[in-house]
N, C-alpha and C positions, 0 to 999 in steps of 0.2 A: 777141855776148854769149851764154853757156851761162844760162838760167836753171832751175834744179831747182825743181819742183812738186812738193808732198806732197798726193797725194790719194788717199792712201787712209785706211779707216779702221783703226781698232783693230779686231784680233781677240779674239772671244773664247774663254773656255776652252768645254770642251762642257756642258752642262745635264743634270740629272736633272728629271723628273718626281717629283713628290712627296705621296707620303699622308700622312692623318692620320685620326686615331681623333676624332669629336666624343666633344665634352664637356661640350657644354650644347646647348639649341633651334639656339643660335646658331650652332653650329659648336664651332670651334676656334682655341688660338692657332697658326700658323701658324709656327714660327722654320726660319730655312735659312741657307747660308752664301751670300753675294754669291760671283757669278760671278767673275771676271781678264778683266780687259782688256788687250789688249799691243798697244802702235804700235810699226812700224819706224821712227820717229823718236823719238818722244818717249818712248817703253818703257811700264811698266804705266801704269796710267791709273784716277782712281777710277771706280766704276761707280754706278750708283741705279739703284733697284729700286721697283717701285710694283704693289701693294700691299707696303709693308715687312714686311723679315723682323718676327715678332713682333703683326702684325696678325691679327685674327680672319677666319678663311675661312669661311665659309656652307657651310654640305649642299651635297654635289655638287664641280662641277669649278670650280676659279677662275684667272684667266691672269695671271701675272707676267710684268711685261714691264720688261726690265733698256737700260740704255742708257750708253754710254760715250762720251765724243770726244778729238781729241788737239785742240793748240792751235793750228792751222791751222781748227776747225771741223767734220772728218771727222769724223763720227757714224755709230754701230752700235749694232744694237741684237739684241736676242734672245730669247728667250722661253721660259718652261716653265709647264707645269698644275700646281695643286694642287690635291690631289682628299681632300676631306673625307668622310669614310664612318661609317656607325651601323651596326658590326657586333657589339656586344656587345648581348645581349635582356635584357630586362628581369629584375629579382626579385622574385617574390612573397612575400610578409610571413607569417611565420608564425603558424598561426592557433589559437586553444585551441582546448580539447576543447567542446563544446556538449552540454549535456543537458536532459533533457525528461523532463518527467512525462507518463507512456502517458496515454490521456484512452478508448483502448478496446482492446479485443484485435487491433483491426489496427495497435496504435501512435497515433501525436499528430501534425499538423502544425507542423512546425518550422520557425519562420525565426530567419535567422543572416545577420550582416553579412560581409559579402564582406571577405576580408583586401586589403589594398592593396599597389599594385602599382609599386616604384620603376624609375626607366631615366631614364640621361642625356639623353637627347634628347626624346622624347616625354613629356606629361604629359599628366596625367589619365587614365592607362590603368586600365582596370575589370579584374579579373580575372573568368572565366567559372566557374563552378563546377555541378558534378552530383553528387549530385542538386540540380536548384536549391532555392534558399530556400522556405518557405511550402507546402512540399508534403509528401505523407504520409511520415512512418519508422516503418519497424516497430521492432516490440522487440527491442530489442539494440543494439549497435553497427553503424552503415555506416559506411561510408570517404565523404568529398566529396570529391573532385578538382578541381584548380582549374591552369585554364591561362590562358597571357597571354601579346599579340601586339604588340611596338612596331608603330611607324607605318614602320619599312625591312623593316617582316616578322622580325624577331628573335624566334624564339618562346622566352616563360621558363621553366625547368625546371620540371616538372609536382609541384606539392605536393599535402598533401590535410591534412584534419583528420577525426574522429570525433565523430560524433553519438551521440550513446547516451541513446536511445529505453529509460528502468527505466519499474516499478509497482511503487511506492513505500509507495503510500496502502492504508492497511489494510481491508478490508472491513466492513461495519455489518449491526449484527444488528436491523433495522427492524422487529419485534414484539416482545412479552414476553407472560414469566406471571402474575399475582399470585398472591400466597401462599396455600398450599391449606389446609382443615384439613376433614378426611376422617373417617369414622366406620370404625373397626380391624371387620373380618368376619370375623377369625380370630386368633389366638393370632400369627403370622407379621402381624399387621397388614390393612393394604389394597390391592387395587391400583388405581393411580392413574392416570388419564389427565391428559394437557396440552396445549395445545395447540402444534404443530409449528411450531418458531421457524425464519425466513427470513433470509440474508443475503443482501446487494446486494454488488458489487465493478463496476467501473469496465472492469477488464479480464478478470477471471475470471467467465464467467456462471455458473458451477456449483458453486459454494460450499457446502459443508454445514455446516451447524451440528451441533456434537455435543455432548449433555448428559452430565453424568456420573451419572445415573439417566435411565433412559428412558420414554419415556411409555407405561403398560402394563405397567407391572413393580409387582413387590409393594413398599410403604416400609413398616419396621420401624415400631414403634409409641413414638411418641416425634416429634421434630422433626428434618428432614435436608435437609439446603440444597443444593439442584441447583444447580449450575453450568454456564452455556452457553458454548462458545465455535466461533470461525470460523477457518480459516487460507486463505489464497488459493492461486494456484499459486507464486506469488512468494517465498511465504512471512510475509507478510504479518498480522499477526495483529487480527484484533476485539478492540476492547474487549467482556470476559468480560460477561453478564447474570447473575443469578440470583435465586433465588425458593424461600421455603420450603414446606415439603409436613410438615403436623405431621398424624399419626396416633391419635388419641385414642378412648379407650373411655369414653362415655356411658354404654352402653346396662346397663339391669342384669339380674340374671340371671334366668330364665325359670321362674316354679313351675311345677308341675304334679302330678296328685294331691292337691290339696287336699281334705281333707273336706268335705262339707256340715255344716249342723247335724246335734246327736246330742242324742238325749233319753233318757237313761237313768234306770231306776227307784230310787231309794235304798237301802243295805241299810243303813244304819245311820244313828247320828244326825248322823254325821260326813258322809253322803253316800252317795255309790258311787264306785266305782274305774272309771276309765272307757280304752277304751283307741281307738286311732286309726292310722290307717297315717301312717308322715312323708309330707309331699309331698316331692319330688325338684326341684331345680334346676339349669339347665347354664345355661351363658354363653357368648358367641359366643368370647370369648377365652381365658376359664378353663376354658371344660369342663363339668366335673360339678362343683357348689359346695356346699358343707356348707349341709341346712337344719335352724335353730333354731327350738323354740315359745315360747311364755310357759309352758304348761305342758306337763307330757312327760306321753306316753300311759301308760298305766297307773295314774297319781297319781289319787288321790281327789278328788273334785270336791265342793266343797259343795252343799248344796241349792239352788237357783235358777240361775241361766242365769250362764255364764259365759264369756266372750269367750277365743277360742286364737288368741293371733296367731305365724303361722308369717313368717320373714321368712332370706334368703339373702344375704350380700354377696360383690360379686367382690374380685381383689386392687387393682381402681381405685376400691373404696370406691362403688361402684353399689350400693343396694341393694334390692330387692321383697319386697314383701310382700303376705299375706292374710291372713285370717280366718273363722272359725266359730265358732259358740255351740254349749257343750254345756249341755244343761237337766237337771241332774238334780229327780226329782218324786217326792213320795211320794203314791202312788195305791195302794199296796195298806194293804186295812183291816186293824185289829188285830186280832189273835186273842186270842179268850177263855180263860180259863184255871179248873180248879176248880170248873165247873156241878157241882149233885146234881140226877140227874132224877128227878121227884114223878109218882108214879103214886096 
């Protein structure tokens, strides 16, 4: 008897090797096409594969292994890698603009929360940033830069945000003057001193205040209201102070040449006619001032003592005065008139 024996197995077709891109920690889904099996007896053949097309592959390389038989039992088998890869790098989150109030003229310490950082496979990536958080900015704008590293070494494209370190806060004017009222020295008024007003700033140490009269200068006669004010280098302005400075004439105007008492003799029953030099008067503001008597020089004065009050007012209603007595007296005797002399 001929007996024929089938023993061989099925062949298969040839295998690729196969990537994939993850897509999460875990990997990826894995799909592929089943290998071909073919017996010289029995023709194709199904095949099974293990891990199945459509199952998740893990980071790295993983082995499928496909197996065929025909119906005699001949079994083959074959094999291919699947190799899971994390080459796409992460993204970093776009981040706002960050600002700060200067706190001195080298700027503020600023911190700022780190933008976050997405990628499929790796989590909880931090991104790095420079200049870091919590450290000095000057005034102005800097750039942060911020990079980030998955866990396959995928580095994320480099972004950055802006800090902008302004001086915002207006300067303060930390003294004052109160209100002045001054005695006028001259016709143009007086000059006034005050005391030299201070501003602080945070970031500009050298702040000036400037009044719109200055201290040392002449103020008209009357009342005039200084105004202070500060500007920083920022730009920055103070709240304005101010304070008035009134100019006023007290004082009144100044005799001089006043008479003494006068005693003159009587010529008549009426008196005598008595005469006197005016006294003169000037004022720190007006000058030279008109003065007035009670009675004018020349006029008759009756017999006994009589009071001349000379007196000057300025144009602020100031006014001085003095006095002298003039005495007229009869002390010459009568004359005789009409003797016969008897011998």
């Amino acid at each position: 008897d001929v007996v024929v024996h089938d023993t061989k197995a099925p062949v298969f077709s040839a295998v690729e090797h196969l990537t994939f891109e993850a897509t999460s920690p875990s990997g990826a889904i894995g799909t592929y096409g089943l290998p071909t099996a073919t017996d010289i007896v029995d023709g194709d053949r199904p095949v099974t594969c293990s891990p199945a097309s459509g199952s998740t592959f893990g980071l790295g390389p993983s082995n499928v292994t496909c197996s065929a038989s025909d119906t005699r039992g001949n079994e083959a088998t074959t094999g291919f890698n699947v190799t899971v890869k994390d080459t796409i790098a992460p993204v970093i989150a776009e981040h706002a603009v960050v600002t700060a109030e200067a706190t001195g003229a080298d700027g503020a310490l600023v911190s700022y929360s780190l933008p976050s950082v997405s990628d499929a496979v790796s989590t909880n990536l931090v991104a790095s940033c420079t200049p870091v958080s919590g450290t000095q900015f000057a005034l102005g704008t800097t750039a942060v830069k911020c990079d980030a590293v998955d866990g396959a070494g995928n580095e994320a494209a480099q972004t950055s945000f802006n800090v902008i370190v302004a001086d915002t806060t207006a300067p303060i004017i930390i003294n004052a003057n109160t209100d002045k009222v001054v005695e006028a020295t001259s016709a143009a008024g007086a000059t006034v001193s005050f005391v030299k007003l201070i501003a602080t700033d945070a970031v500009d140490p050298n702040v000036q205040v400037t009044c719109s009269s200055e201290s040392g200068s002449v103020f008209a006669l009357g009342t005039t209201t200084v105004t202070c004010g500060a500007n920083d280098a920022s730009g920055n302005v103070a709240t304005p102070v101010s304070f008035k400075v009134t100019v006023q004439d007290t004082t009144a105007p100044a005799l001089s040449g006043v008479s003494g008492n006068l005693i003159a003799e009587a010529t008549s029953a009426a008196g005598a006619a008595v005469t006197f030099a005016l006294p003169t008067a000037t004022d720190l503001v007006d000058g030279t001032v008109a003065v007035t008597c009670s009675e004018a020089s020349g006029s008759t004065f009756a017999l006994g003592s009589t009071t001349v009050t000379c007196s000057a007012t300025d144009a602020a209603k100031n006014t001085s005065s003095a006095s002298f007595d003039v005495k007229v007296q009869d002390r010459t005797a009568p004359t005789l008139a009409g003797l016969i002399d008897v011998s």
